[in-house]
LUMMARGU-204080 format. One record per residue (C-alpha): x, y, z. Coordinates in steps of 0.2 Angstrom, whole numbers, padded with zeros to 4 digits, always signed. Layout:
XYZ/...
//
This chain:
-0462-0501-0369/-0444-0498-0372/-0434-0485-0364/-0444-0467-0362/-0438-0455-0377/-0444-0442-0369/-0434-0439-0351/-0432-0421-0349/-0445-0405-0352/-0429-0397-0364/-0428-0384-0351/-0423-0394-0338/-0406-0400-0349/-0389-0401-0339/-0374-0394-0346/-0358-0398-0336/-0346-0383-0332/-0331-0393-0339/-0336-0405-0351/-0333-0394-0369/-0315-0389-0360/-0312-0405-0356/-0316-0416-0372/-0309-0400-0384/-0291-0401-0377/-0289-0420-0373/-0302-0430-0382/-0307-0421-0402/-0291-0427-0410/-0298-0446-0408/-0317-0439-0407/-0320-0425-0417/-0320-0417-0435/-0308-0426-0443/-0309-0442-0435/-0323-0452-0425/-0317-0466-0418/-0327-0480-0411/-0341-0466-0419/-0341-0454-0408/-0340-0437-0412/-0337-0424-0395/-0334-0407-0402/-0351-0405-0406/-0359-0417-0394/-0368-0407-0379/-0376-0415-0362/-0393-0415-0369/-0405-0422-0354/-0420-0424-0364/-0411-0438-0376/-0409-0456-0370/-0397-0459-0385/-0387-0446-0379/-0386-0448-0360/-0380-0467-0367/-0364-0458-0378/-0360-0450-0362/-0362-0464-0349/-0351-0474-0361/-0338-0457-0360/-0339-0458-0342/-0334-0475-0338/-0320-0476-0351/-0315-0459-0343/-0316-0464-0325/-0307-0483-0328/-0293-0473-0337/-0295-0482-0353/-0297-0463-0360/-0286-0454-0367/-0275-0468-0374/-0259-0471-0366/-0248-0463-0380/-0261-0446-0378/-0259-0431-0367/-0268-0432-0351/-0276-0424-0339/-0270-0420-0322/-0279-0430-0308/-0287-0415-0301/-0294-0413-0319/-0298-0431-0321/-0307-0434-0303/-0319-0415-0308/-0322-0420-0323/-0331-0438-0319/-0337-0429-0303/-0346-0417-0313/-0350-0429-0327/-0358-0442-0316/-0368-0427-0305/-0377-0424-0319/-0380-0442-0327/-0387-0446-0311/-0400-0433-0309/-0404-0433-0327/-0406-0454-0323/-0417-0450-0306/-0428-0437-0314/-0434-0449-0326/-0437-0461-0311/-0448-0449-0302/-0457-0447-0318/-0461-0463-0324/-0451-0474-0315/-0437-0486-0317/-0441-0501-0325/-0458-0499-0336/-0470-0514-0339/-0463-0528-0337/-0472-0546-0343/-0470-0561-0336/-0458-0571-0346/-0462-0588-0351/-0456-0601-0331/-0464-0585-0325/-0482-0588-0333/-0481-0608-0330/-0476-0606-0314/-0491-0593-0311/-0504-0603-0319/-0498-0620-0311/-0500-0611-0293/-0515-0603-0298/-0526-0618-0304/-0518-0629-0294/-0509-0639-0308/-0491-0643-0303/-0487-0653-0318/-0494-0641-0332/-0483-0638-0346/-0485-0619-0354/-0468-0611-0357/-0465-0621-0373/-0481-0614-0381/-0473-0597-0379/-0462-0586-0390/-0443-0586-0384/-0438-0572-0370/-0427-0557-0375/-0411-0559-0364/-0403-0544-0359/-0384-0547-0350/-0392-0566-0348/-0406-0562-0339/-0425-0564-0346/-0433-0553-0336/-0428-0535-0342/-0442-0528-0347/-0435-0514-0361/-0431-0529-0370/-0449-0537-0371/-0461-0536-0383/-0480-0539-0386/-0486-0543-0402/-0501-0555-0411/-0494-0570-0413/-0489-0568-0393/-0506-0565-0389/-0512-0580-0401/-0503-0592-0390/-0507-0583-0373/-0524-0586-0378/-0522-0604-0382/-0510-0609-0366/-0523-0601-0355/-0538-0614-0365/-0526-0628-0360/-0521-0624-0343/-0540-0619-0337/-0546-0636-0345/-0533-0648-0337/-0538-0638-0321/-0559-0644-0325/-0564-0659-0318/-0580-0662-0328/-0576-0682-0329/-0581-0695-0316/-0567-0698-0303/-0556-0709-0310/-0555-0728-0307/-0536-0730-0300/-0529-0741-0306/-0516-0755-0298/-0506-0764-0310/-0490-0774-0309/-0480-0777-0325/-0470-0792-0325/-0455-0787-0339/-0452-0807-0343/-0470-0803-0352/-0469-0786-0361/-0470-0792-0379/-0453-0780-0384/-0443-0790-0373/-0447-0806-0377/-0448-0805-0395/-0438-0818-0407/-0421-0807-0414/-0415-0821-0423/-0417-0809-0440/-0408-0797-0431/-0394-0806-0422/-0391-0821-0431/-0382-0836-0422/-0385-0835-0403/-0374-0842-0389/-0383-0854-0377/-0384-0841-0364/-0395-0831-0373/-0409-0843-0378/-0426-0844-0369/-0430-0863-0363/-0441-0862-0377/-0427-0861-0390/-0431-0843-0396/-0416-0830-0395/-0419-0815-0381/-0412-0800-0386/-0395-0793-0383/-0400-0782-0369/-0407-0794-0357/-0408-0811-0349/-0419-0822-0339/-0415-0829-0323/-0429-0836-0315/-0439-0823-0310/-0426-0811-0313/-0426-0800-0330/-0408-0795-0329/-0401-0779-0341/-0385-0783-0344/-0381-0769-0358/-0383-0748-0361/-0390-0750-0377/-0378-0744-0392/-0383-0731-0405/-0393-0743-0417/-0407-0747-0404/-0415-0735-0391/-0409-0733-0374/-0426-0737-0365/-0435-0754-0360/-0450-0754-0363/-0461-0761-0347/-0480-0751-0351/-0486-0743-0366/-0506-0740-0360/-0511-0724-0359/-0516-0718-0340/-0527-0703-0332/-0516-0690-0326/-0511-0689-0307/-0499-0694-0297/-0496-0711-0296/-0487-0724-0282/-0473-0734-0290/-0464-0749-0282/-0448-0757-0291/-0440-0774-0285/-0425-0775-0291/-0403-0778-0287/-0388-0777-0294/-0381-0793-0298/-0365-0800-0308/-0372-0808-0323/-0361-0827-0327/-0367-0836-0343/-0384-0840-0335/-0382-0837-0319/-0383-0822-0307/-0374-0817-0291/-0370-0806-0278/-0360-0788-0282/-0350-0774-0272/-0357-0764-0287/-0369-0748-0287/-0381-0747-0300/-0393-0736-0304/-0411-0735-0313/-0421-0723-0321/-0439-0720-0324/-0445-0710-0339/-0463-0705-0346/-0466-0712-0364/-0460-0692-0371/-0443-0696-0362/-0447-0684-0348/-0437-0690-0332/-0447-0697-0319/-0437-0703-0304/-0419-0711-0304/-0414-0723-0287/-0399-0732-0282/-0400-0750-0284/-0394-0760-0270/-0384-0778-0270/-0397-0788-0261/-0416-0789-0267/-0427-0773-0263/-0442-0764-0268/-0438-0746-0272/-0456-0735-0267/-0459-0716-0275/-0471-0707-0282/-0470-0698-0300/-0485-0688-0309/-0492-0695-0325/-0499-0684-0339/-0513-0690-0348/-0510-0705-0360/-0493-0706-0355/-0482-0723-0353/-0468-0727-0345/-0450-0732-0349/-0436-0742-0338/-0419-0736-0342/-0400-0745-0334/-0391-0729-0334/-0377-0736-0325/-0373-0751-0338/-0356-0750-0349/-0362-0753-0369/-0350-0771-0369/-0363-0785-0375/-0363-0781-0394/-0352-0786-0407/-0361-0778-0422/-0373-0786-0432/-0374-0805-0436/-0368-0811-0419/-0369-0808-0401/-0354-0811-0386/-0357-0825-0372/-0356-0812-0357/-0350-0811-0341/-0351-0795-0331/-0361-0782-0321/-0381-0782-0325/-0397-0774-0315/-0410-0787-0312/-0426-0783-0312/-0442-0793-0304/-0459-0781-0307/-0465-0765-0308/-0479-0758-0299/-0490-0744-0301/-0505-0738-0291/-0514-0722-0295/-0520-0709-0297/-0518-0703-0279/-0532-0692-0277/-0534-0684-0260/-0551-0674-0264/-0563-0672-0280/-0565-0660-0289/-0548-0654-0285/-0543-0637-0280/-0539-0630-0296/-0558-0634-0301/-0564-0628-0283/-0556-0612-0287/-0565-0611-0304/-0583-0618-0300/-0585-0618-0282/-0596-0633-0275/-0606-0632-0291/-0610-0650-0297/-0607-0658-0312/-0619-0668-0319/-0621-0678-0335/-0627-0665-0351/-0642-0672-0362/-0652-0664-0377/-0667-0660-0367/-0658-0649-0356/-0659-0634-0366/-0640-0629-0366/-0629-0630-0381/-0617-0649-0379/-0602-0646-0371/-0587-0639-0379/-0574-0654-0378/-0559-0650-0368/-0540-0646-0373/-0531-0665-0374/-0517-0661-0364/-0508-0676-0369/-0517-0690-0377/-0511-0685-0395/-0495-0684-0404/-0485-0693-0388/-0476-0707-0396/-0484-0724-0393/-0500-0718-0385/-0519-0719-0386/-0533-0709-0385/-0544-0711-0372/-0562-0720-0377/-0574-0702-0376/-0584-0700-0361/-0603-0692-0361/-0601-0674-0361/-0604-0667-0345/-0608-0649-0339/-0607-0638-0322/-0627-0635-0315/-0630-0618-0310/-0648-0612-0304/-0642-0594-0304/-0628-0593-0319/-0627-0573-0319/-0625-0573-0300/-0613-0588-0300/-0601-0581-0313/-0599-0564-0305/-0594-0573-0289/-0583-0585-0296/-0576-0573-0307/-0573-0559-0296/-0562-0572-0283/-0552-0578-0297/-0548-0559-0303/-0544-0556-0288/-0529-0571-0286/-0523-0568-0303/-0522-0551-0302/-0511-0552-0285/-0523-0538-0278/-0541-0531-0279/-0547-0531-0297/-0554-0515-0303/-0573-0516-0305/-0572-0511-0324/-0559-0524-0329/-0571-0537-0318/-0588-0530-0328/-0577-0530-0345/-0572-0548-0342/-0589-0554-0334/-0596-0550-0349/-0590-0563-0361/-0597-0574-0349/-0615-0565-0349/-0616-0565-0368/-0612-0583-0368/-0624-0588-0354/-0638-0578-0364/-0634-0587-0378/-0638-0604-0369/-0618-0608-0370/-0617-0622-0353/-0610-0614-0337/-0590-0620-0339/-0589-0615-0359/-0597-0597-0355/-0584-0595-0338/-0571-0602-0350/-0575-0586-0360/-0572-0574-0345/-0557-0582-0338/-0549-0584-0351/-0553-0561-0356/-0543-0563-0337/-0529-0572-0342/-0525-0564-0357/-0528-0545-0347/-0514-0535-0347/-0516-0535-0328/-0514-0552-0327/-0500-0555-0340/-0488-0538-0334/-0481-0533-0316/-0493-0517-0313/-0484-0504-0303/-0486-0486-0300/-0469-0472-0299/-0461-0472-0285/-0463-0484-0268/-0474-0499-0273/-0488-0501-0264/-0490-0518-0255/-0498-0528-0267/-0484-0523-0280/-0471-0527-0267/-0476-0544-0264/-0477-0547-0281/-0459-0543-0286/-0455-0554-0270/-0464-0569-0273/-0458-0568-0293/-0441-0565-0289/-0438-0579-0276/-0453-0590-0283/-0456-0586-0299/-0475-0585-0294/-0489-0576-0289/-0490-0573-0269/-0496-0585-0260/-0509-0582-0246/-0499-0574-0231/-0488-0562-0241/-0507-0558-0248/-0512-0556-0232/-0499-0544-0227/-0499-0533-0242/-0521-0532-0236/-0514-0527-0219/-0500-0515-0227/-0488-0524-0217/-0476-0530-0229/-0465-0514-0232/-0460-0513-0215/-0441-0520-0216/-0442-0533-0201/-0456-0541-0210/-0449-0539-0227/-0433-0547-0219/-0445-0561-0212/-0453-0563-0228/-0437-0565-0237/-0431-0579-0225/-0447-0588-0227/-0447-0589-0244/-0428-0595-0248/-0433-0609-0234/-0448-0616-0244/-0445-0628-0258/-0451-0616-0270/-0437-0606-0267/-0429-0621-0279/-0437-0614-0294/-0427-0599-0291/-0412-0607-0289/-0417-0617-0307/-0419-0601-0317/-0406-0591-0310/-0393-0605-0314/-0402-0605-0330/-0399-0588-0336/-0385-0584-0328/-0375-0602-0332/-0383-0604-0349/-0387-0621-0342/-0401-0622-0355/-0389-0624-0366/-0380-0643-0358/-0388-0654-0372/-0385-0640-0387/-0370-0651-0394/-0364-0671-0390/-0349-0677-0387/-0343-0685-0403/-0343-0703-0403/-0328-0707-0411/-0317-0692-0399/-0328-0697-0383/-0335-0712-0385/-0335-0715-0366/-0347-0702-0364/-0361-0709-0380/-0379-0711-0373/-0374-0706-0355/-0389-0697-0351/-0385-0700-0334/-0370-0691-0333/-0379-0678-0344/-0394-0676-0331/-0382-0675-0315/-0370-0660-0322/-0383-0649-0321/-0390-0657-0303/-0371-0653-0299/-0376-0636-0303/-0390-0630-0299/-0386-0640-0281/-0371-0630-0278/-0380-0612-0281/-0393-0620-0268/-0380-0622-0255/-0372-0607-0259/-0388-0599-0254/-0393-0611-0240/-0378-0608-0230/-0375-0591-0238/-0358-0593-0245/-0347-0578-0249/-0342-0574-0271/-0328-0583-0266/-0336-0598-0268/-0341-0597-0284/-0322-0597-0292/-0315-0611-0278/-0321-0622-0263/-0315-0637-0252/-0331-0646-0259/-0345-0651-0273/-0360-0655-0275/-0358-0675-0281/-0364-0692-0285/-0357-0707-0288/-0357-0704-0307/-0351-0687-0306/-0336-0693-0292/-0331-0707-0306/-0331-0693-0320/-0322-0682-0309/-0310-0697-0303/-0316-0694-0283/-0317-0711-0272/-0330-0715-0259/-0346-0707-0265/-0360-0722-0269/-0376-0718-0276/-0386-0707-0287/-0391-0695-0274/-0381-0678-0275/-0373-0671-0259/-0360-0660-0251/-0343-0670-0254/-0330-0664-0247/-0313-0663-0261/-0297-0672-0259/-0282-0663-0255/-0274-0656-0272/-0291-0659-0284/-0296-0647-0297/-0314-0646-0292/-0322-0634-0281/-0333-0619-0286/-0343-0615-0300/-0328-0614-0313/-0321-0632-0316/-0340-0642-0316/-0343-0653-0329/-0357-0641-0336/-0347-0626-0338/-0334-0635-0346/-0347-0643-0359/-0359-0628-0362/-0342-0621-0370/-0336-0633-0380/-0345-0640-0395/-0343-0656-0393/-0327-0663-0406/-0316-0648-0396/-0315-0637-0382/-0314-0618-0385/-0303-0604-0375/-0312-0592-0385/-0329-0597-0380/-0321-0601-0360/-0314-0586-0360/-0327-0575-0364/-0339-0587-0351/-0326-0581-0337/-0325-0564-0341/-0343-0561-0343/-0352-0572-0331/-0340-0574-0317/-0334-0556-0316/-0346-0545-0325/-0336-0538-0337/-0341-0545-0355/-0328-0544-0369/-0331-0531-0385/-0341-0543-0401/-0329-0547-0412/-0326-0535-0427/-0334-0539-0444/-0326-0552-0454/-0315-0557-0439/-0317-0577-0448/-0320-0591-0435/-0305-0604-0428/-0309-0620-0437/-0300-0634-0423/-0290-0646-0431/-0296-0662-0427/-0280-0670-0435/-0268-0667-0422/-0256-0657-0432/-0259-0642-0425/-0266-0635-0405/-0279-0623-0403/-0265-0612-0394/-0255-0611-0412/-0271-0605-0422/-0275-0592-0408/-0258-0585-0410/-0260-0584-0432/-0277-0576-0427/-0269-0563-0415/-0259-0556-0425/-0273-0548-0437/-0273-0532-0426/-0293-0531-0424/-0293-0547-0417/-0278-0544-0404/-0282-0533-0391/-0297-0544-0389/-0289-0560-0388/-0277-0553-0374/-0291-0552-0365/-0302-0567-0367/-0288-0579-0371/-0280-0581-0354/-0294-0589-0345/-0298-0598-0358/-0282-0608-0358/-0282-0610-0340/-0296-0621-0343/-0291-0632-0356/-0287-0646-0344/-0303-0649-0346/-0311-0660-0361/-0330-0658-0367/-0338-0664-0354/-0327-0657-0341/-0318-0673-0337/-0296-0670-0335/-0285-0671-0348/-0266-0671-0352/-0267-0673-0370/-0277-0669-0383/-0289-0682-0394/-0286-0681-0413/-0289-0694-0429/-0272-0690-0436/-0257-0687-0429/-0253-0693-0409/-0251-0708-0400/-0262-0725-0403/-0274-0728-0386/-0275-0746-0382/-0290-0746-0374/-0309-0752-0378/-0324-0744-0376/-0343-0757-0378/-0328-0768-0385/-0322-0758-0400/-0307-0750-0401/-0307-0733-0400/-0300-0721-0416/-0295-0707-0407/-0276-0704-0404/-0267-0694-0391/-0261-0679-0400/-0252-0664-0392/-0250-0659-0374/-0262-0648-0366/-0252-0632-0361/-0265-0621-0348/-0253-0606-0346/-0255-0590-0347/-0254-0572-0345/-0267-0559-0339/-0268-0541-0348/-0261-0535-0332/-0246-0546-0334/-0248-0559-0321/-0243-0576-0328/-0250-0593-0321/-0247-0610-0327/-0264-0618-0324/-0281-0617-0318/-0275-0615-0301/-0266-0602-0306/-0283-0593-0314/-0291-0596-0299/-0276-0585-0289/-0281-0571-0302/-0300-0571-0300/-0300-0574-0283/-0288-0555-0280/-0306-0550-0289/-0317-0555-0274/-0326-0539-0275/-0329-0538-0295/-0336-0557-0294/-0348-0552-0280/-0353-0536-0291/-0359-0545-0304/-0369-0558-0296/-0378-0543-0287/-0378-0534-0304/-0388-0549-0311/-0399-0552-0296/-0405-0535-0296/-0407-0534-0313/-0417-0552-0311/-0427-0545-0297/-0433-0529-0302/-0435-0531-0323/-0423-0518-0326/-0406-0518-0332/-0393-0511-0318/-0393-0491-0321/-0381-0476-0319/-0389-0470-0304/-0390-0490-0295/-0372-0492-0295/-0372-0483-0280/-0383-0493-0272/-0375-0508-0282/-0361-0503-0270/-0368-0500-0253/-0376-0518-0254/-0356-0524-0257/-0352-0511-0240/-0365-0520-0232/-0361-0539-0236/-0342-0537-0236/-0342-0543-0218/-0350-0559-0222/-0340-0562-0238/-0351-0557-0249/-0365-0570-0246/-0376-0574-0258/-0392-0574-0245/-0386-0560-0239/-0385-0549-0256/-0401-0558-0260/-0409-0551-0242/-0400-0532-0246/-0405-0531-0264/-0425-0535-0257/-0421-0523-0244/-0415-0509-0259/-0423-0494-0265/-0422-0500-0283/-0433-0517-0278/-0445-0506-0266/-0449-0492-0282/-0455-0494-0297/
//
């Protein structure tokens, strides 16, 4: 499935005119007998059509040619007239060579669904929102930071072993063989949840008044009893988990109805009172997935939402606005007085169920019944189904086994055709082919033959469905796709899903390739909320944000930032948020290096130290005259993804600029290049070992290169937050100043110096100064981001022959700045998207 070998019949290979005359006189004394460098060899090297390895040497000739890298600047050149006929004729014949093999067998071969791709598929299909797959699957290749190119795939057993079990789980959690469950309506009093409550007195030792029960026993450093109030008064430090535990019983999966009463208070030896302070609570599950965070207001009020529970799961409370100040270590514990979150109850009420059997088990048994299997019945007892949750979570239980139960069918041969023949034809995203129905539909029949109950023998055929290369790869034809191929690289590309009904409907009417309704269509799906799964795995692949939690901020360098998981969770929000608004309001490349907003909430505006912004909600915030922030470059994310948590790295920032902002990746470092240790100590910068390093002349020409933007940005510490000095535990300045009421060890080391100079030879002083730079590059930076959207669109990496189409889409967008909807809506629009 990698690229095709074979691209040319031999008699169909190009020769340019003036390729041997060119690379004999200007190009052999680097490339040729005597001397190959970079391993390239051009005085025997002809245009050979019909070899992909070939065609590459020459592309690469091309563009160092055609950018006026080559010849060298101390070689003899060619005139311009030369110059311009030679990549004229050089590129004439790449892109035919490039076009016949399009016209052949396409431009992108088969391409599987990566791993958000096949979730997100089986999720819509069976009507399970919540499912959880992608984890079960081998890593994606990425290609240029995009997971979709499909040269780079492969297919093997042990991908195959877990398709087959992922498909088991997902078409089990859609079966509704069970009784409709019981909702349930609880509300959990904190003051009772035993892990509260419990005596410390071991752990603590002496206890301040303040912090006894009426009954005499000592409460635990994290929270106090006022009235009916259970007030959390402390983050909790590294010795003790961040999460207070209010239900551990395990509960149906659904989505459940939650209700909080709860305010922020000032907490005063005892005694609670009003505060102009935000606060802000979180809900997990009991595996620590994030379930909803709210604002918690001054005055007493119950807080409503709705969160979906996975089978046996419990829940956790978390403070994630509360300062780590109430501990003093082991063996005592502070009289406080400060800001705390009290909480009253929590309710929950579920499952929610709006019809049973849901859709998911509609779609896979019809209105066939269930009823309760016994040994008389002459079927074979019920396989059990997949538990999706109930073991291995931390804490939980499994659920007391109900009486197996089966689906009743009084024609099972008739039944499973039917049933399966609609389900093909939805997971297929067009007709299925009688042969694969008959291939599949027979696992079914030999199961039903052998007395196997009615769900376990479909199980067997949906799963041959699932595990069909039809199902499991993008099908597509040479040349235009046909409608149903089209609306599958539509709905995947700005859905990450199969089509939904009315672009199914289109494709049956072969409407959907007319442009008006492929603009339309385009429209329509960036306005749905499932547009914002795009937005997720774009920012994903292209930011590396899937890399955010990689590394920690060290606690003794950044001890502000320890167990911040708030902070942690709202950098990437900030994100992924501002790519959304980018496309929303269809905001030119510009953006993406400077703005006059962000995307913030009140924990990010205190990190970014920005005033008037209240609450855990992030929104459009208009900057401050003379702030840092603005676009993509300076957000906290960025900035951490590229450090590794004890120091930041203009290597690693640099390299980040020049490859995912403007397209232009630097070379790998040579062999044996050695890695820059940072001193920690403070005696030297990370600019005085980059200058020892750039003078080994591998490593220099390089470093020119990526070390200037990378300086620009070293105003920026690990997490992203602005700096003067840097933090080291040697030399430097003591800090007076407490963090959770330690002193910190850090000391303020050298001064940051953010200058620089481009390879061109402009100079800037700072990150404003960077942003000059890029921003002279408009066009390069709207490049690649079409570059990498078509590339994430089509499953194949940007070719020779699209760079002219690359091009037309930047003609065509200019007027509008480059707008992201509107390279989005041009690239859907494009020949490369409409062919195979």
């Amino acid at each position: 499935m990698g690229s095709a070998t074979k691209l040319l019949a031999a008699e169909d290979a190009i020769s340019p005119q003036h390729l041997s005359a060119m690379t004999e006189r200007y190009c052999v004394d680097c490339h040729g007998e005597f001397l190959q460098e970079a391993g390239l060899r051009l005085n025997t090297m002809r245009f050979d059509a019909t070899d992909a390895a070939n065609l590459a040497r020459w592309l690469q000739v091309y563009d160092r040619v055609a950018d006026g890298e080559m010849p060298p600047a101390d070689a003899e050149h060619p005139s311009a007239e030369e110059r311009e006929q030679f990549v004229a004729e050089l590129s004439q014949s790449l892109a035919r060579a490039e076009l016949r093999v399009h016209a052949e067998s396409g431009r992108v071969p088969l391409r599987r669904l990566n791993r958000v791709e096949y979730e997100w598929t089986l999720r819509d299909l069976l009507s399970q929102p919540h499912l959880e797959l992608k984890e079960m699957l081998p890593p994606d290749p990425s290609v240029g930071g995009i997971e979709t190119v499909a040269t780079a795939q492969d297919f093997s057993y042990v991908q195959m072993s877990r398709y087959l079990d992922a498909s088991r789980l997902a078409l089990d959690a859609a079966m509704d063989l069970k009784s409709r469950p019981q909702p349930i309506n609880l509300r959990l009093d904190l003051q009772k949840q035993s892990r509260l409550t419990r005596d410390v007195n071991t752990k603590w030792g002496k206890i301040e008044p303040d912090a006894r029960r009426k009954d005499g026993r000592a409460e635990r450093g994290e929270v106090r009893w006022v009235d009916e109030w259970s007030v959390f008064v402390r983050q909790p430090n590294s010795a003790q988990t961040p999460y207070f535990l209010t239900h551990r019983e395990p509960v149906a999966e659904g989505l459940y109805r939650f209700r909080c009463r709860c305010r922020g208070v000032e907490y005063d030896h005892g005694s609670i009172r009003d505060t102009d302070q935000n606060h802000v609570l979180s809900l997990y599950s009991g595996e620590s997935r994030l379930l909803k965070t709210w604002d918690v207001a001054n005055k007493p009020r119950v807080v409503e939402f709705t969160a979906w529970l996975k089978d046996g799961d419990g829940i956790e409370l978390y403070c994630a606005s509360l300062d780590d100040r109430n501990t003093a270590g082991a063996g005592k514990m502070k009289p406080y007085a400060g800001p705390g979150i009290a909480v009253d109850y929590l309710e929950m009420e579920g499952p929610l169920i709006d019809q049973w059997p849901a859709d998911g088990h509609r779609l896979l048994f019809g209105d066939l019944r269930v009823i309760d299997w016994r040994e008389d019945s002459g079927f074979r007892k019920p396989m059990e189904l997949v538990d999706t949750g109930a073991m291995g979570k931390r804490g939980s239980q499994r659920r007391e086994k109900s009486p197996p139960r089966m689906v009743q069918s009084a024609e099972p041969a008739a039944d499973a055709e039917r049933l399966l023949r609609r389900f093909m034809n939805r997971a297929y995203r067009r007709p299925a082919d009688e042969a694969e129905v008959q291939r599949c539909l027979a696992f079914a029949t030999r199961a039903i033959e052998d007395r196997f109950c009615f769900q376990d023998a479909m199980r067997l055929a949906y799963q041959a469905a699932l595990s069909s290369p039809d199902f499991l790869f993008l099908r597509e034809q040479p040349g235009e796709l046909d409608d149903f191929a089209l609306a599958s690289r539509l709905s995947y590309f700005l859905w990450r899903s199969l089509p939904d009904d009315e672009l199914r409907a289109l494709a049956d009417a072969g409407r959907l390739s007319e442009p008006d309704v492929l603009r339309e269509q385009v429209e329509r799906l960036l306005n749905d909320r499932r547009s914002e799964r795009f937005i997720i795995d774009f920012c994903d692949q292209w930011l590396d944000l899937r890399e955010v939690s990689a590394t920690a901020p060290d606690q003794d360098l950044y001890p502000e930032y320890f167990c911040d998981n708030h902070l942690v969770e709202s950098v990437v929000k900030e994100a992924r948020a501002y790519v959304g608004e980018m496309v929303s309001k269809n905001l030119g490349a510009a953006a993406i290096v400077d703005s006059d907003f962000a995307m913030l909430n009140e924990r990010l505006a205190e990190h970014y130290d920005i005033n008037g912004v209240l609450g855990s909600d992030i929104r459009r915030v208009e900057l401050p005259e003379g702030s840092v922030r603005g676009g993509l470059l300076t957000q906290a994310a960025i900035m951490k993804i590229t450090a590794n948590g004890l120091t930041s790295s203009p290597v690693t920032r640099g390299a980040w600029v020049l490859d995912n902002i403007l397209g232009t990746p630097p070379p790998p470092p040579p062999p044996n290049a050695g890695a820059i240790e940072p001193d920690t100590q403070g005696a030297t910068t990370i600019r005085d070992l980059l200058e020892k390093h750039r003078r080994v002349e591998s490593c220099a020409a390089c470093h020119r290169l990526i070390d200037p933007p990378g300086f620009a940005l070293e105003n920026f510490d690990v997490m992203g937050a602005w700096r003067e000095r840097y933090r080291s535990f040697g030399k430097g300045d003591p800090v007076k100043r407490e963090v959770a009421d330690r002193r910190v060890k850090y000391r303020l080391a050298a001064r940051v110096d953010a200058s620089g100079k481009t390879i061109e030879g402009v100079t800037f002083d700072d990150v404003e100064g960077l942003r000059t730079v890029l921003l002279e590059q408009e066009e390069q930076i709207a490049r690649n981001m079409t570059e990498r959207l078509l590339t994430l669109a089509t499953g194949g990496s940007v070719a020779f022959s699209d760079r002219t189409v690359v091009e037309q889409i930047l003609e065509r967008t200019e007027s509008e700045n480059y707008g992201l909807r509107s390279i989005i809506r041009e690239i859907v629009l494009s020949q490369p998207f409409r062919r195979k």
